[in-house]
N, C-alpha and C positions, 0 to 999 in steps of 0.2 A: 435350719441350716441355710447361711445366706448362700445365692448364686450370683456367680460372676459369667459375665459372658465377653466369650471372646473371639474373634474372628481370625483365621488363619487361612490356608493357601497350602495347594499341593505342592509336592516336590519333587523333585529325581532321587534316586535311590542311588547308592554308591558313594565311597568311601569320599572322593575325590568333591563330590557333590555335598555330603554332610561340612566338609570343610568348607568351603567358599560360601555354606548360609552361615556358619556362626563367625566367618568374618565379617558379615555384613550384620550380626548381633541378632540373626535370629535361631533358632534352635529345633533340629531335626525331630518328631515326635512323632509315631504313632498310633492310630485309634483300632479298638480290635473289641469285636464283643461275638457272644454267642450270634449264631444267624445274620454276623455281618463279617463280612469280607475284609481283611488289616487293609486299610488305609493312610499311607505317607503321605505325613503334612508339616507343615513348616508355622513357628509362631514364636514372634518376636518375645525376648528372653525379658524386658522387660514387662510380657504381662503373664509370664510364668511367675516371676520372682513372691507374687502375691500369695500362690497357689503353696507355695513351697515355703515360704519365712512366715508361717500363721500361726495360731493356737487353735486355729480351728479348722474342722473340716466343710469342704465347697464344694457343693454342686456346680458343675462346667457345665454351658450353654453354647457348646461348639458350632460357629457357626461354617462352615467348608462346603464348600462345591454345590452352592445355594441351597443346601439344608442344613438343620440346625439339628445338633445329634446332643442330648441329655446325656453326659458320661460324671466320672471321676476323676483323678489324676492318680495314678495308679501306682508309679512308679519313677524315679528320675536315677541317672546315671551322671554324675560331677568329676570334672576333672581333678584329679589326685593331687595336685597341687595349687591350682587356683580354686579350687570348690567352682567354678561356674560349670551350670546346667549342662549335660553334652546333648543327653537324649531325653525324651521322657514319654512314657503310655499312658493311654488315657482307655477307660473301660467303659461302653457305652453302658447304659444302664435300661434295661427295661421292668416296666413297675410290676408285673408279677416272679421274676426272679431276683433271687437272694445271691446279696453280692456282697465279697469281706473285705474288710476297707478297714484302714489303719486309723482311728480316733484321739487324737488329745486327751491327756487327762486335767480335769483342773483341782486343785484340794477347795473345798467350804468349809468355813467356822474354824476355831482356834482350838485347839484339841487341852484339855483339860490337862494334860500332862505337860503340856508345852509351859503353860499356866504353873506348872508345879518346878519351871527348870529344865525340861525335857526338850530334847532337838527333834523337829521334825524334818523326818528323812524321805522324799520322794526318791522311792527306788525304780519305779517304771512311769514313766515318762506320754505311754502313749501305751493302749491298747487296741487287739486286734479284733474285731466282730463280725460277726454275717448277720445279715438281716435284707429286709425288702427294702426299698429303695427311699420308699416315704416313711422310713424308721431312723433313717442314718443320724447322728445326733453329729450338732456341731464340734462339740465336746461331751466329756463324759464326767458330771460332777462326782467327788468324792468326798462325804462328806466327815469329817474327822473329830468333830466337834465332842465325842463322849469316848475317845482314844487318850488312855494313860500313859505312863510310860512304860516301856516294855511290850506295849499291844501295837496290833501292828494291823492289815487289810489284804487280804488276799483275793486270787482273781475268787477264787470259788466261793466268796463273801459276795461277791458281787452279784445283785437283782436286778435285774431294768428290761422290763414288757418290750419285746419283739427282737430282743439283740441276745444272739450268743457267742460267747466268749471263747476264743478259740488259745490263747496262752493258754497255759498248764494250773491248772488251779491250786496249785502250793505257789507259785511267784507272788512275791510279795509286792502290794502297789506302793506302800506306803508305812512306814514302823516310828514309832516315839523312840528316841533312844535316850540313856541315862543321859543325864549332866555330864560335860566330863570336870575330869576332878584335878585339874591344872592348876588350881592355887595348890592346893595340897601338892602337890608334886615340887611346884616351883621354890614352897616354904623349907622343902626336904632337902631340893639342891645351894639353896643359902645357906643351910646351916650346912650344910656338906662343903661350900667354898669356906665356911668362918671356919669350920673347923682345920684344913687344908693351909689356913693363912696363919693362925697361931702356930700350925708346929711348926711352919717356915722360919715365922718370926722366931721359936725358937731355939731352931737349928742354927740361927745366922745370930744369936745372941750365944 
């Protein structure tokens, strides 16, 4: 899991206060962990953006009020109609407790169905796990490679030493689905317009 670090600065609390940082383009955040006190801090929206537009998950090296605190990004809050950041949490992390954290999925290999005409379908995007801190995987491969069509990957398929899966183990991650069958369809509606055109033609004759 790569880390990023990033330096931020305390802030004032309040409504009026959250406003006047992200006019200046930075963005009101939180840090808050077991045996640590919430802390309001303030950090340019510019090197949130990283954290947030990834495929993968990142260890934060928060660096605030001359310590540097190991967290997550835990959570963000976006405005409803510009999508930019408003708020967002960050969970410090410490290495002997288990902490669940939202993971990337990525598919490996070409699934042998696909191979036969079959679409493959990513139905979850992103799974959730708990595990220790130095478990946390960037992403989480899925490997698809001996998937027909018809077959599909569920959470409860899923194996991977120190992580547990906290979705419901019937969601499906990932399914082959048939061909679809759009020539055929589209061959049925030609002949359904020729047929439609002759009896015009021989109504009007």
């Amino acid at each position: 899991m790569a880390t990023i670090t990033i330096e931020a600065k305390p802030r004032e609390t309040g409504k009026r206060a959250a406003r006047a940082i992200r006019r200046e383009g930075w963005v009101p955040c939180i840090l808050y962990g077991h045996h640590v006190e919430p802390i309001p801090f303030q950090m340019l929206e510019s090197k949130l953006r990283p954290l947030i537009y990834t495929t993968e998950t990142h260890l934060v090296k928060l660096q605030l009020n001359g310590k540097t605190w190991d967290c997550i990004l835990k959570d963000v809050e976006f405005h409803p109609v510009t999508d930019r950041p408003l708020h967002a949490d960050f969970q410090v992390l410490r290495a002997e407790e288990k902490v669940t954290v939202t993971v990337p999925v990525q598919i490996v290999g070409t699934a042998v169905g696909v191979q036969r005409g079959g679409v493959l379908q990513i139905v979850t995007h992103e799974l959730e796990v708990t595990c220790l801190p130095k478990d946390i995987p960037a992403h989480i491969d899925i490997d698809v490679s001996n998937l027909d069509i018809g077959d599909a990957i569920h959470v409860g398929d899923l194996q991977f030493e120190g992580l547990e899966f906290e979705d419901a183990p019937d969601q499906t991650v990932v399914v082959i689905a048939a061909p679809q069958l759009g020539g055929v369809e589209e061959e049925e509606g030609a002949e359904g317009e020729a047929g439609a055109a002759e009896a015009g033609t021989g109504t009007s004759a």
